[in-house]
Backbone bond lengths (Angstrom), bond angles and torsions (degrees), N, CA, C in turn:
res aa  C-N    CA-C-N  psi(-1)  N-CA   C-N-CA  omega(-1)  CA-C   N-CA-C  phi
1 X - - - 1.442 - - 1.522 111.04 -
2 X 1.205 111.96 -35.93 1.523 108.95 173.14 1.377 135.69 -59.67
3 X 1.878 104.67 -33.87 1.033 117.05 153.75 1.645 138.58 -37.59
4 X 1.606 95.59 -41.10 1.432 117.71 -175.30 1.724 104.07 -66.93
5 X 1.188 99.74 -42.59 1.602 117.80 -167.30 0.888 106.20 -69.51
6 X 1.051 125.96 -29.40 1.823 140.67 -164.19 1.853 104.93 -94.80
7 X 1.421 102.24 -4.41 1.401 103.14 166.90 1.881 99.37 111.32
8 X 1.181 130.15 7.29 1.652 119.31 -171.81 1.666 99.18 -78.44
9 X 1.383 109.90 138.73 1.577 119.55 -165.57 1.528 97.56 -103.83
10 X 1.582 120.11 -8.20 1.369 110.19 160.14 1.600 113.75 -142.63
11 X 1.539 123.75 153.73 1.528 132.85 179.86 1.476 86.44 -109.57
12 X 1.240 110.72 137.44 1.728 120.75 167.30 1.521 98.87 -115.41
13 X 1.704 96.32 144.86 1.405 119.72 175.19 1.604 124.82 -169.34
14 X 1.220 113.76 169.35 1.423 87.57 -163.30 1.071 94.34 -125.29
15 X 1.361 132.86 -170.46 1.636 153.93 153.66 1.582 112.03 -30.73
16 X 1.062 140.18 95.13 1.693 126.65 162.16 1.506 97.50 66.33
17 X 1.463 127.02 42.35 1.167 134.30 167.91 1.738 100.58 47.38
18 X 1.297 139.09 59.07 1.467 138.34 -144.32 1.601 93.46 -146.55
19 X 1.426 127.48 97.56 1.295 119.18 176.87 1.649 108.49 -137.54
20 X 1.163 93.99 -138.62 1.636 124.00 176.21 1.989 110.56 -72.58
21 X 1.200 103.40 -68.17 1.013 135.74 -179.58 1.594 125.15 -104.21
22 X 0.986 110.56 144.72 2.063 114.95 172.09 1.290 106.39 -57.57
23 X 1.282 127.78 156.44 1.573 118.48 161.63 1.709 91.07 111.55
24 X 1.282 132.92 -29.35 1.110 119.93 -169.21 1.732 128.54 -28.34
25 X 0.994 132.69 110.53 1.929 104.85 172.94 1.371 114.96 -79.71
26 X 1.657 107.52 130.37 1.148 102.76 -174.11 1.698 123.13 -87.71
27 X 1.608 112.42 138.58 1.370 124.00 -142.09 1.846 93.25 -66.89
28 X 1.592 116.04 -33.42 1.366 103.97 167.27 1.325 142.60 -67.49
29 X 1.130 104.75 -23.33 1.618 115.92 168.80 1.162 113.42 -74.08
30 X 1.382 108.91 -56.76 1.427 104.59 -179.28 1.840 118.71 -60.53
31 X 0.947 100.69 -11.90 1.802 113.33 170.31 1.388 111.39 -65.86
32 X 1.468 106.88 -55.67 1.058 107.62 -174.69 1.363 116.73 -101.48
33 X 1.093 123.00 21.17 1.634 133.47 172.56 2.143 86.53 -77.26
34 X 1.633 94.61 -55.47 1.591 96.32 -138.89 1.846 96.52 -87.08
35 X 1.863 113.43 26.61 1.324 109.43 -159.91 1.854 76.02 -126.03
36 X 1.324 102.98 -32.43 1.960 78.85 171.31 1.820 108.88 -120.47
37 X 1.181 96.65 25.18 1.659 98.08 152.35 2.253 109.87 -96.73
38 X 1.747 83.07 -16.00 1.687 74.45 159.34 1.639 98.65 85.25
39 X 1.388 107.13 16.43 1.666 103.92 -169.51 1.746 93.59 -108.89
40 X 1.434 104.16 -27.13 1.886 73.60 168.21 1.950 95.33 -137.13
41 X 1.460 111.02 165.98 1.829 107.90 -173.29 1.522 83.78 -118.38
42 X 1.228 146.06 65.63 0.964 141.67 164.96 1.682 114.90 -83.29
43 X 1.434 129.56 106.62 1.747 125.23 167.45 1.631 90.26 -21.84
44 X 1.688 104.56 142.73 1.321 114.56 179.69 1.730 90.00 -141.17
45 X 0.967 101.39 13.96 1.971 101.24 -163.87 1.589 107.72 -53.92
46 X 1.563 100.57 -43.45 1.419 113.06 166.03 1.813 146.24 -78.92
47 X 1.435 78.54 18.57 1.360 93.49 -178.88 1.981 116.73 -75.56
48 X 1.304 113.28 -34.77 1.311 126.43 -157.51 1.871 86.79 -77.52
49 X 1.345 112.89 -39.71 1.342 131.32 -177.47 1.933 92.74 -49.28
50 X 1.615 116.47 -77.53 1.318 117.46 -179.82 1.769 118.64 -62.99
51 X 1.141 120.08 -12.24 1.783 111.15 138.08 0.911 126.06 -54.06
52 X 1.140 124.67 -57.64 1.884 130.25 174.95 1.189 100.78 -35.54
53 X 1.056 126.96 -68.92 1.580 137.53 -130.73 1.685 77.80 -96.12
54 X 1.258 126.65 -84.13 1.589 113.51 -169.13 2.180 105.94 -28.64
55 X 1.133 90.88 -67.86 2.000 100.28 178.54 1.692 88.52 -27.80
56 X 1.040 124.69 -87.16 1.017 132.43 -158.76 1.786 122.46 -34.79
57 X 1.496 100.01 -36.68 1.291 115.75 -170.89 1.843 106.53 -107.27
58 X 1.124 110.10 6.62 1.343 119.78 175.49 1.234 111.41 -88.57
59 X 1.816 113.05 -55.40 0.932 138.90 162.71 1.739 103.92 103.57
60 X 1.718 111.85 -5.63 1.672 127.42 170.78 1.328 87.69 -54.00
61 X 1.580 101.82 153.26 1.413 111.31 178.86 1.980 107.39 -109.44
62 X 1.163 110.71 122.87 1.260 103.90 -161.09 1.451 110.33 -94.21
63 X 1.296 102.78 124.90 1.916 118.82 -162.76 1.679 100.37 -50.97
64 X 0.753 124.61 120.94 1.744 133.40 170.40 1.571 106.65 -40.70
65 X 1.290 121.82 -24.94 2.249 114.80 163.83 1.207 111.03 -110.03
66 X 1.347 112.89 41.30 1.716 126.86 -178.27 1.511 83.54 -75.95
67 X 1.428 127.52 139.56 1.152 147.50 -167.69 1.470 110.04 -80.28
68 X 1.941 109.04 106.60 1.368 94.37 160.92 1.930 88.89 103.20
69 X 1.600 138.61 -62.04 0.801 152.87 -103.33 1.597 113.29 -154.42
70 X 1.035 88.65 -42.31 1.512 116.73 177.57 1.594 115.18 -55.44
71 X 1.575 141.99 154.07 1.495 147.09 172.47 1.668 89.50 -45.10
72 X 1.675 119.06 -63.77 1.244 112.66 -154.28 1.556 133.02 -87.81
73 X 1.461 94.95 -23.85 1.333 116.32 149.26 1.953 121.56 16.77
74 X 1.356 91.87 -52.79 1.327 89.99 -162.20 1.526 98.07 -156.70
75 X 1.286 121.71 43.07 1.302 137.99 173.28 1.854 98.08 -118.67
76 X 1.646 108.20 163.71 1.169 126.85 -168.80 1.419 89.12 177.10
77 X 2.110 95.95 126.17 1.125 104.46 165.25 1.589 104.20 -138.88
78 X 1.835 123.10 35.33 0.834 122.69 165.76 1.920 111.60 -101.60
79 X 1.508 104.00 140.20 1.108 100.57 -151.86 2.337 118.99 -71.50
80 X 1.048 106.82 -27.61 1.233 118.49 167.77 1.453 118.75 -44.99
81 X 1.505 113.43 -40.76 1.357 126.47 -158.49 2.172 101.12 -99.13
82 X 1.273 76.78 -46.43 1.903 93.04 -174.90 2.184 94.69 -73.05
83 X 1.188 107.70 -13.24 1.719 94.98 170.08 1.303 124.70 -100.54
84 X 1.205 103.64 -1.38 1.409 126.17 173.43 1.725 125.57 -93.39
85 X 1.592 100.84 -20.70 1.473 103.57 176.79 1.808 81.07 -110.23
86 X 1.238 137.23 -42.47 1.831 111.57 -174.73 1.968 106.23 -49.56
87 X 1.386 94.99 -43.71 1.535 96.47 -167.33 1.837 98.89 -53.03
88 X 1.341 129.02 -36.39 1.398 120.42 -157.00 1.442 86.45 -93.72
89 X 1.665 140.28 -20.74 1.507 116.53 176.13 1.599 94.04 -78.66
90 X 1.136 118.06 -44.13 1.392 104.90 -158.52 1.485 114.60 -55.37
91 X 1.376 104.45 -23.89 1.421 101.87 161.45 2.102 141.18 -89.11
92 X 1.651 74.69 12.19 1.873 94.92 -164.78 1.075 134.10 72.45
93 X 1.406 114.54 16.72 1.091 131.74 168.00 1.650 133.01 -91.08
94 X 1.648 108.14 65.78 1.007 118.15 -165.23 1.408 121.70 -83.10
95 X 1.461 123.25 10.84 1.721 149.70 -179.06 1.969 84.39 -83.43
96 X 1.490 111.99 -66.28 1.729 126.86 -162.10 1.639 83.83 -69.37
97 X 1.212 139.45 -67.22 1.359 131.13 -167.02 1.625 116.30 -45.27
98 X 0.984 105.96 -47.17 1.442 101.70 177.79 1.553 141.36 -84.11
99 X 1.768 86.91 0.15 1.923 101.67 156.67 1.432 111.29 -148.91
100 X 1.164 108.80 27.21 1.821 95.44 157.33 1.484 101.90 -69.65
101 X 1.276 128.89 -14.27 1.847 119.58 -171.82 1.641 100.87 -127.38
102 X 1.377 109.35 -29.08 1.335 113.61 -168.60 1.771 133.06 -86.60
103 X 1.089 142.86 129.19 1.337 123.39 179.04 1.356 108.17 -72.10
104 X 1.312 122.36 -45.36 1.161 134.77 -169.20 1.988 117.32 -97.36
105 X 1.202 111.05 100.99 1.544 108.75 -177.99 1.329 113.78 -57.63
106 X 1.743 118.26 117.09 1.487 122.49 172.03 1.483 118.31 -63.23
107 X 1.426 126.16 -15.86 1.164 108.81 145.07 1.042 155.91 -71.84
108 X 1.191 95.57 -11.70 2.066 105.90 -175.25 1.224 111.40 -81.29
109 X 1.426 104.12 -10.50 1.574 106.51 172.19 1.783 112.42 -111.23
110 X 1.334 131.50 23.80 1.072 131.12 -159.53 1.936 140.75 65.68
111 X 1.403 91.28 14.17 1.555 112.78 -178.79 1.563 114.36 -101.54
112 X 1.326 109.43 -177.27 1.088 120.91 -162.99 1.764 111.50 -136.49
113 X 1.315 131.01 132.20 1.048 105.61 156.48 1.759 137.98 -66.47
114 X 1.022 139.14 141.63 1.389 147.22 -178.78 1.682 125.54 -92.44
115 X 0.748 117.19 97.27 1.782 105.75 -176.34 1.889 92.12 -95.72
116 X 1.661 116.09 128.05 1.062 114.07 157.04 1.857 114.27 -105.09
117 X 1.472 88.07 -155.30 1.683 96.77 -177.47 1.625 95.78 -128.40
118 X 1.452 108.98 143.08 1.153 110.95 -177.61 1.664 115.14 -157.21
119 X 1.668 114.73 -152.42 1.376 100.16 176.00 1.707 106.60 -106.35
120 X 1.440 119.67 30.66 1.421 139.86 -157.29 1.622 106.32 -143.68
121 X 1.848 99.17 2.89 1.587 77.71 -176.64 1.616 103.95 -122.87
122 X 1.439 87.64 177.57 1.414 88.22 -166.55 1.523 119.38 -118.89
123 X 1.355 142.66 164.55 1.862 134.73 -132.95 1.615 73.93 -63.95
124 X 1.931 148.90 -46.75 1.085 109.61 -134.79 1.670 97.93 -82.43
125 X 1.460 123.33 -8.82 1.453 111.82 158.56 1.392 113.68 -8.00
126 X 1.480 95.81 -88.29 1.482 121.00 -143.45 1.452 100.70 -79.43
127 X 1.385 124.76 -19.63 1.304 113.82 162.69 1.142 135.78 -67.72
128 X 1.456 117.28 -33.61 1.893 142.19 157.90 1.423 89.93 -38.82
129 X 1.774 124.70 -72.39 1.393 133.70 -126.54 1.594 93.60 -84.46
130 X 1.587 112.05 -38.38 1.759 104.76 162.75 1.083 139.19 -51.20
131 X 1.709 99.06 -41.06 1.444 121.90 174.34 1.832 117.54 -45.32
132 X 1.607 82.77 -64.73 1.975 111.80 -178.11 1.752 103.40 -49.88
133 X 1.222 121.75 -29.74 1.557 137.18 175.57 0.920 128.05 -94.00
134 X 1.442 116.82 1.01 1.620 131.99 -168.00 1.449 113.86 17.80
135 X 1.644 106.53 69.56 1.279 112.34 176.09 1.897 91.80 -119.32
136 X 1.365 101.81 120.64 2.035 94.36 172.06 1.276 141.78 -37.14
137 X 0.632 156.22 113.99 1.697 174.80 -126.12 1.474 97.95 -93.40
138 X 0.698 102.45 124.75 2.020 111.56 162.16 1.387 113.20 -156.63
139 X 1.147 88.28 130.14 2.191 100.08 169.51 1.551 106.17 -37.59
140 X 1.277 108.71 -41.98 1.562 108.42 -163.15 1.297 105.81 -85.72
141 X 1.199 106.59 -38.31 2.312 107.68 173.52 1.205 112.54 -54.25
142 X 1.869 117.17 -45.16 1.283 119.47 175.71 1.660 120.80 -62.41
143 X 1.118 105.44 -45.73 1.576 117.16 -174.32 1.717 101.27 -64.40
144 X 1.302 106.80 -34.18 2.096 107.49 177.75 1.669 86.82 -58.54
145 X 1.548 117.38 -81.83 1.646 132.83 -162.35 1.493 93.45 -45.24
146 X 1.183 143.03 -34.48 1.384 138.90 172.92 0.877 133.48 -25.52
147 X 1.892 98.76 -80.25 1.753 125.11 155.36 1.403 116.66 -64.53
148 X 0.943 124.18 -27.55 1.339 117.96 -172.23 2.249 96.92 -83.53
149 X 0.678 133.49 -44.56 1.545 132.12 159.96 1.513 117.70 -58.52
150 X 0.957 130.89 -35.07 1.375 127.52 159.12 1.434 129.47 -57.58
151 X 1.582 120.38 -16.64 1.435 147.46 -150.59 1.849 76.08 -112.95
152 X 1.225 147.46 -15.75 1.479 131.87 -127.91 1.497 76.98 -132.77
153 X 1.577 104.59 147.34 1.779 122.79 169.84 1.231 118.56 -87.56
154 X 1.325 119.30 -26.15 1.090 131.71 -174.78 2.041 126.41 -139.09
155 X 0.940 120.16 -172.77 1.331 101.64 -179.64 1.574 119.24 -81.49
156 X 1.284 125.83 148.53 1.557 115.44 -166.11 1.990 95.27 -80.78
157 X 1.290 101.57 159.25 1.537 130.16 139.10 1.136 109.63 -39.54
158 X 1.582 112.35 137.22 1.363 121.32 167.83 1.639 95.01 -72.55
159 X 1.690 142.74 -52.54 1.672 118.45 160.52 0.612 103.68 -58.20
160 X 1.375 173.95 -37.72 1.523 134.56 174.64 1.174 140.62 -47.45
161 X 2.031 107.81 -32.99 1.264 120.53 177.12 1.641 104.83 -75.71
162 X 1.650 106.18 -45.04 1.726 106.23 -167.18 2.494 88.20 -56.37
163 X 1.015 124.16 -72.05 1.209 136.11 -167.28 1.688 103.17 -27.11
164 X 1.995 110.60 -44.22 1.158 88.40 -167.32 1.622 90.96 -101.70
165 X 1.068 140.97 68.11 1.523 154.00 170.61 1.498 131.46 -124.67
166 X 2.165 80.70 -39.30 1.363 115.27 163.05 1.563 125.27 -51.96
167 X 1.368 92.28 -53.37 1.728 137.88 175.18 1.295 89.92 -52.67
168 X 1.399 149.74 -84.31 1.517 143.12 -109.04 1.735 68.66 -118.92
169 X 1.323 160.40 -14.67 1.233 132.73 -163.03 1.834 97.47 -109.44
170 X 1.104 108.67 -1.37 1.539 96.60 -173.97 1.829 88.29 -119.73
171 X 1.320 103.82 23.94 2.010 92.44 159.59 1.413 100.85 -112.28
């Protein structure tokens, strides 16, 4: 950044920090370093779009808490945090949803927040995640996905949830 300040008319960086050499800076971070330090207002909506496509053509496999970018990025399946961003969509308030928990807004970069199911979440989880799937609501579907997420180390699969839904609707 000092560089910049100091008058440099270009920052070089590459794809997923992916070059010649180690050390690369990667051209997304640094995007979005200098988009909520407020140093440039450039639309970034399409940025998550030119990850894909670089990931893709890199062929690096990009770690699922890759910053910003990453599967998890912007998922939550602990329940305190995930009732606090349903309560601000449920009200359309997708500006409050995306930093009552977050530093970084998943929209400004073309993302979304994620509510999963896990062993951290809580019934309004699985009621959002039925909802978002338009699968019907029942005390008793929730209370199965309940126990059965509490039993879990980590956050479930979206097949895992449809499988065990499958499961509790054909008893």
């Amino acid at each position: 950044m000092q560089q910049v300040e100091a008058g440099a008319d270009v920052i070089h960086g590459t794809a997923l920090g992916v070059g010649e050499r180690a050390g690369n800076a990667p051209l997304d971070q640094t995007l979005v370093n200098l988009k909520l330090m407020g140093v440039i207002e450039n639309d970034l909506t399409l940025l998550d779009a030119y990850m894909q496509k670089a990931n893709e053509y890199i062929e690096v496999p990009l770690p699922r808490n890759y910053p910003v970018f990453g599967e998890d990025a912007f998922e939550t399946g602990t329940g305190v945090h995930a009732s606090a961003v349903i309560k601000a969509m449920r009200k359309g308030d997708h500006w409050l949803a995306d930093r009552v928990y977050s530093g970084v807004p998943a929209g400004d970069f073309g993302l979304k927040q994620v509510i999963r199911i896990g062993h951290m979440s809580g019934r309004s989880n699985i009621i959002w995640w039925l909802e978002q799937n338009e699968i019907e609501v029942s005390d008793d579907l929730v209370a199965h996905l309940f126990e059965i997420a509490k039993s879990q180390k980590r956050n479930m699969l979206d097949e895992e949830i449809h499988a065990a839904v499958s499961a509790f609707s054909s008893q």
